[in-house]
One Martini backbone bead per residue (centre of mass of N, CA, C, O) as a GRO file, in nm:
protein
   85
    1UNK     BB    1   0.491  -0.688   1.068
    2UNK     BB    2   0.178  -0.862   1.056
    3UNK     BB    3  -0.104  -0.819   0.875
    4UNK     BB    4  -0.465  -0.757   0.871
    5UNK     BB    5  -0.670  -0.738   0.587
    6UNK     BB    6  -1.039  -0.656   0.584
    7UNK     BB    7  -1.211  -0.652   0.265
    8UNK     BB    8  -1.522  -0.479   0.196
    9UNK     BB    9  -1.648  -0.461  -0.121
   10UNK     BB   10  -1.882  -0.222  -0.273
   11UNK     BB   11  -2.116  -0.201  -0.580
   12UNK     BB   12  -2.033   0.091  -0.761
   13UNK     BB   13  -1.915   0.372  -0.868
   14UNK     BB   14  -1.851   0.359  -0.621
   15UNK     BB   15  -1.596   0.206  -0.341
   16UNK     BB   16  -1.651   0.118  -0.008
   17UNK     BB   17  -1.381   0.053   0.196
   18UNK     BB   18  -1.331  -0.196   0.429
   19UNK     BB   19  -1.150  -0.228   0.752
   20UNK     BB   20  -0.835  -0.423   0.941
   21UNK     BB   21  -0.560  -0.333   1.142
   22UNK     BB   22  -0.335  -0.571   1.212
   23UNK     BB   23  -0.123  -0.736   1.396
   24UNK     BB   24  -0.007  -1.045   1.488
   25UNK     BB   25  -0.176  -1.055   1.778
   26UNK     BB   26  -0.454  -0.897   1.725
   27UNK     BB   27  -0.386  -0.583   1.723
   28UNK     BB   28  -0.478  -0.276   1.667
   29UNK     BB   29  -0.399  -0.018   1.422
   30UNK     BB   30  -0.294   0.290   1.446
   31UNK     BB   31  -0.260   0.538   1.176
   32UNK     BB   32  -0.326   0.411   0.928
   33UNK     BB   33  -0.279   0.477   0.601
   34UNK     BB   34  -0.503   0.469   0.343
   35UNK     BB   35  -0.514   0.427  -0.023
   36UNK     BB   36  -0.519   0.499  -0.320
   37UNK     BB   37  -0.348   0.440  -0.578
   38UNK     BB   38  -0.358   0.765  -0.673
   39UNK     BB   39  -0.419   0.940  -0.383
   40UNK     BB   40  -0.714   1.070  -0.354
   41UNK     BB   41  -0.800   0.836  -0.131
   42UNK     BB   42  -0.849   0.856   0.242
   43UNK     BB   43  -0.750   0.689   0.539
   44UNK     BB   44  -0.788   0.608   0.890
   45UNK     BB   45  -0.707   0.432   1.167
   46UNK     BB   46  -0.849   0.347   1.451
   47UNK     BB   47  -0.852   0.229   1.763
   48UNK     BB   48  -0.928  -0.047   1.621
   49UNK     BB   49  -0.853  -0.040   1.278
   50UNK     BB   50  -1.059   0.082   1.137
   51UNK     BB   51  -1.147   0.129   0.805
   52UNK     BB   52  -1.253   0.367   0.537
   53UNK     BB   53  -1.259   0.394   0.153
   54UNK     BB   54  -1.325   0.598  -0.116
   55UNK     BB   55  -1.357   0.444  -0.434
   56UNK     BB   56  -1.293   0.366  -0.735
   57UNK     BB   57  -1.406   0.127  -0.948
   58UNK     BB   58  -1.058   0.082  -1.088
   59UNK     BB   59  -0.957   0.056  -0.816
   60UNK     BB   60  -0.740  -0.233  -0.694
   61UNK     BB   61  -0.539  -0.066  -0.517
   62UNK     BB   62  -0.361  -0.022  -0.211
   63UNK     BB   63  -0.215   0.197   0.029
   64UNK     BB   64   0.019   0.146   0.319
   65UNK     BB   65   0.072   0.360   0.616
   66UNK     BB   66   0.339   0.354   0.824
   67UNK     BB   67   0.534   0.498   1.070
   68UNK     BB   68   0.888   0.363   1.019
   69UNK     BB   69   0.778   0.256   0.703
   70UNK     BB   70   0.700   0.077   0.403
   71UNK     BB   71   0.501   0.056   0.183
   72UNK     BB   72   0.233  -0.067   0.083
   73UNK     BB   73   0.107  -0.247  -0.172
   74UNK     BB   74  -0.221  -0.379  -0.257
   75UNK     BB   75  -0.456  -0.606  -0.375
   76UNK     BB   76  -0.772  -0.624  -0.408
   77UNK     BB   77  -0.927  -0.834  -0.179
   78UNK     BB   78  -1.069  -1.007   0.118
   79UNK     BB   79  -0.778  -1.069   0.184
   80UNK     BB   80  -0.508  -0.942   0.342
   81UNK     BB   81  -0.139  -0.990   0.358
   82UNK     BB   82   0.075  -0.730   0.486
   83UNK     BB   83   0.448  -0.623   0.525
   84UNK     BB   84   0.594  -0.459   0.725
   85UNK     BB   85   0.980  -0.284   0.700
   0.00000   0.00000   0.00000
C-alpha cells in the first residue's frame, strides 16, 4: 500500500505538523496514528485522512502506524512518499 503525505510544518517553539494519509488510489486512510520520533506527540487521521501532530521544534522524524502493517518512520520534508509492508 502506498502512502501521499503532506506535511506542511509552521515554525515556532513548537511545531504544528498536518497532512494527509492516502493510499495508492487516492482514498483517505482512516485510523493511521502519527507520532513523533519520541512517541511524546500523537495524532490520528480521520475520516478524510487528514492528521495534524504538534511536536518538538528538534523533531525530524515521524512514525506513522497502521494496525496489521510494520510502522514506517519517514524523516520531515515537504513530500512523505512511505509504503506499509
Amino acid at each position: 500500500m502506498l502512502l501521499l503525505l503532506v506535511v506542511l510544518p509552521t515554525l515556532a517553539q513548537d511545531i504544528s505538523t498536518s497532512g494527509t494519509v492516502k493510499d495508492s488510489n487516492g482514498n483517505p486512510l482512516v485510523g493511521v496514528v502519527v507520532s513523533s520520533e519520541d512517541g511524546t506527540k500523537k495524532g490520528l487521521t480521520d475520516i478524510e485522512g487528514r492528521f495534524t501532530v504538534s511536536s518538538n521544534v528538534g523533531d525530524r522524524s515521524f512514525i506513522f502506524s497502521l494496525l496489521g502493517y510494520k510502522d514506517v518512520k519517514e524523516k520531515l520534508k515537504d513530500k512523505i512518499w512511505a509504503i506499509f509492508k
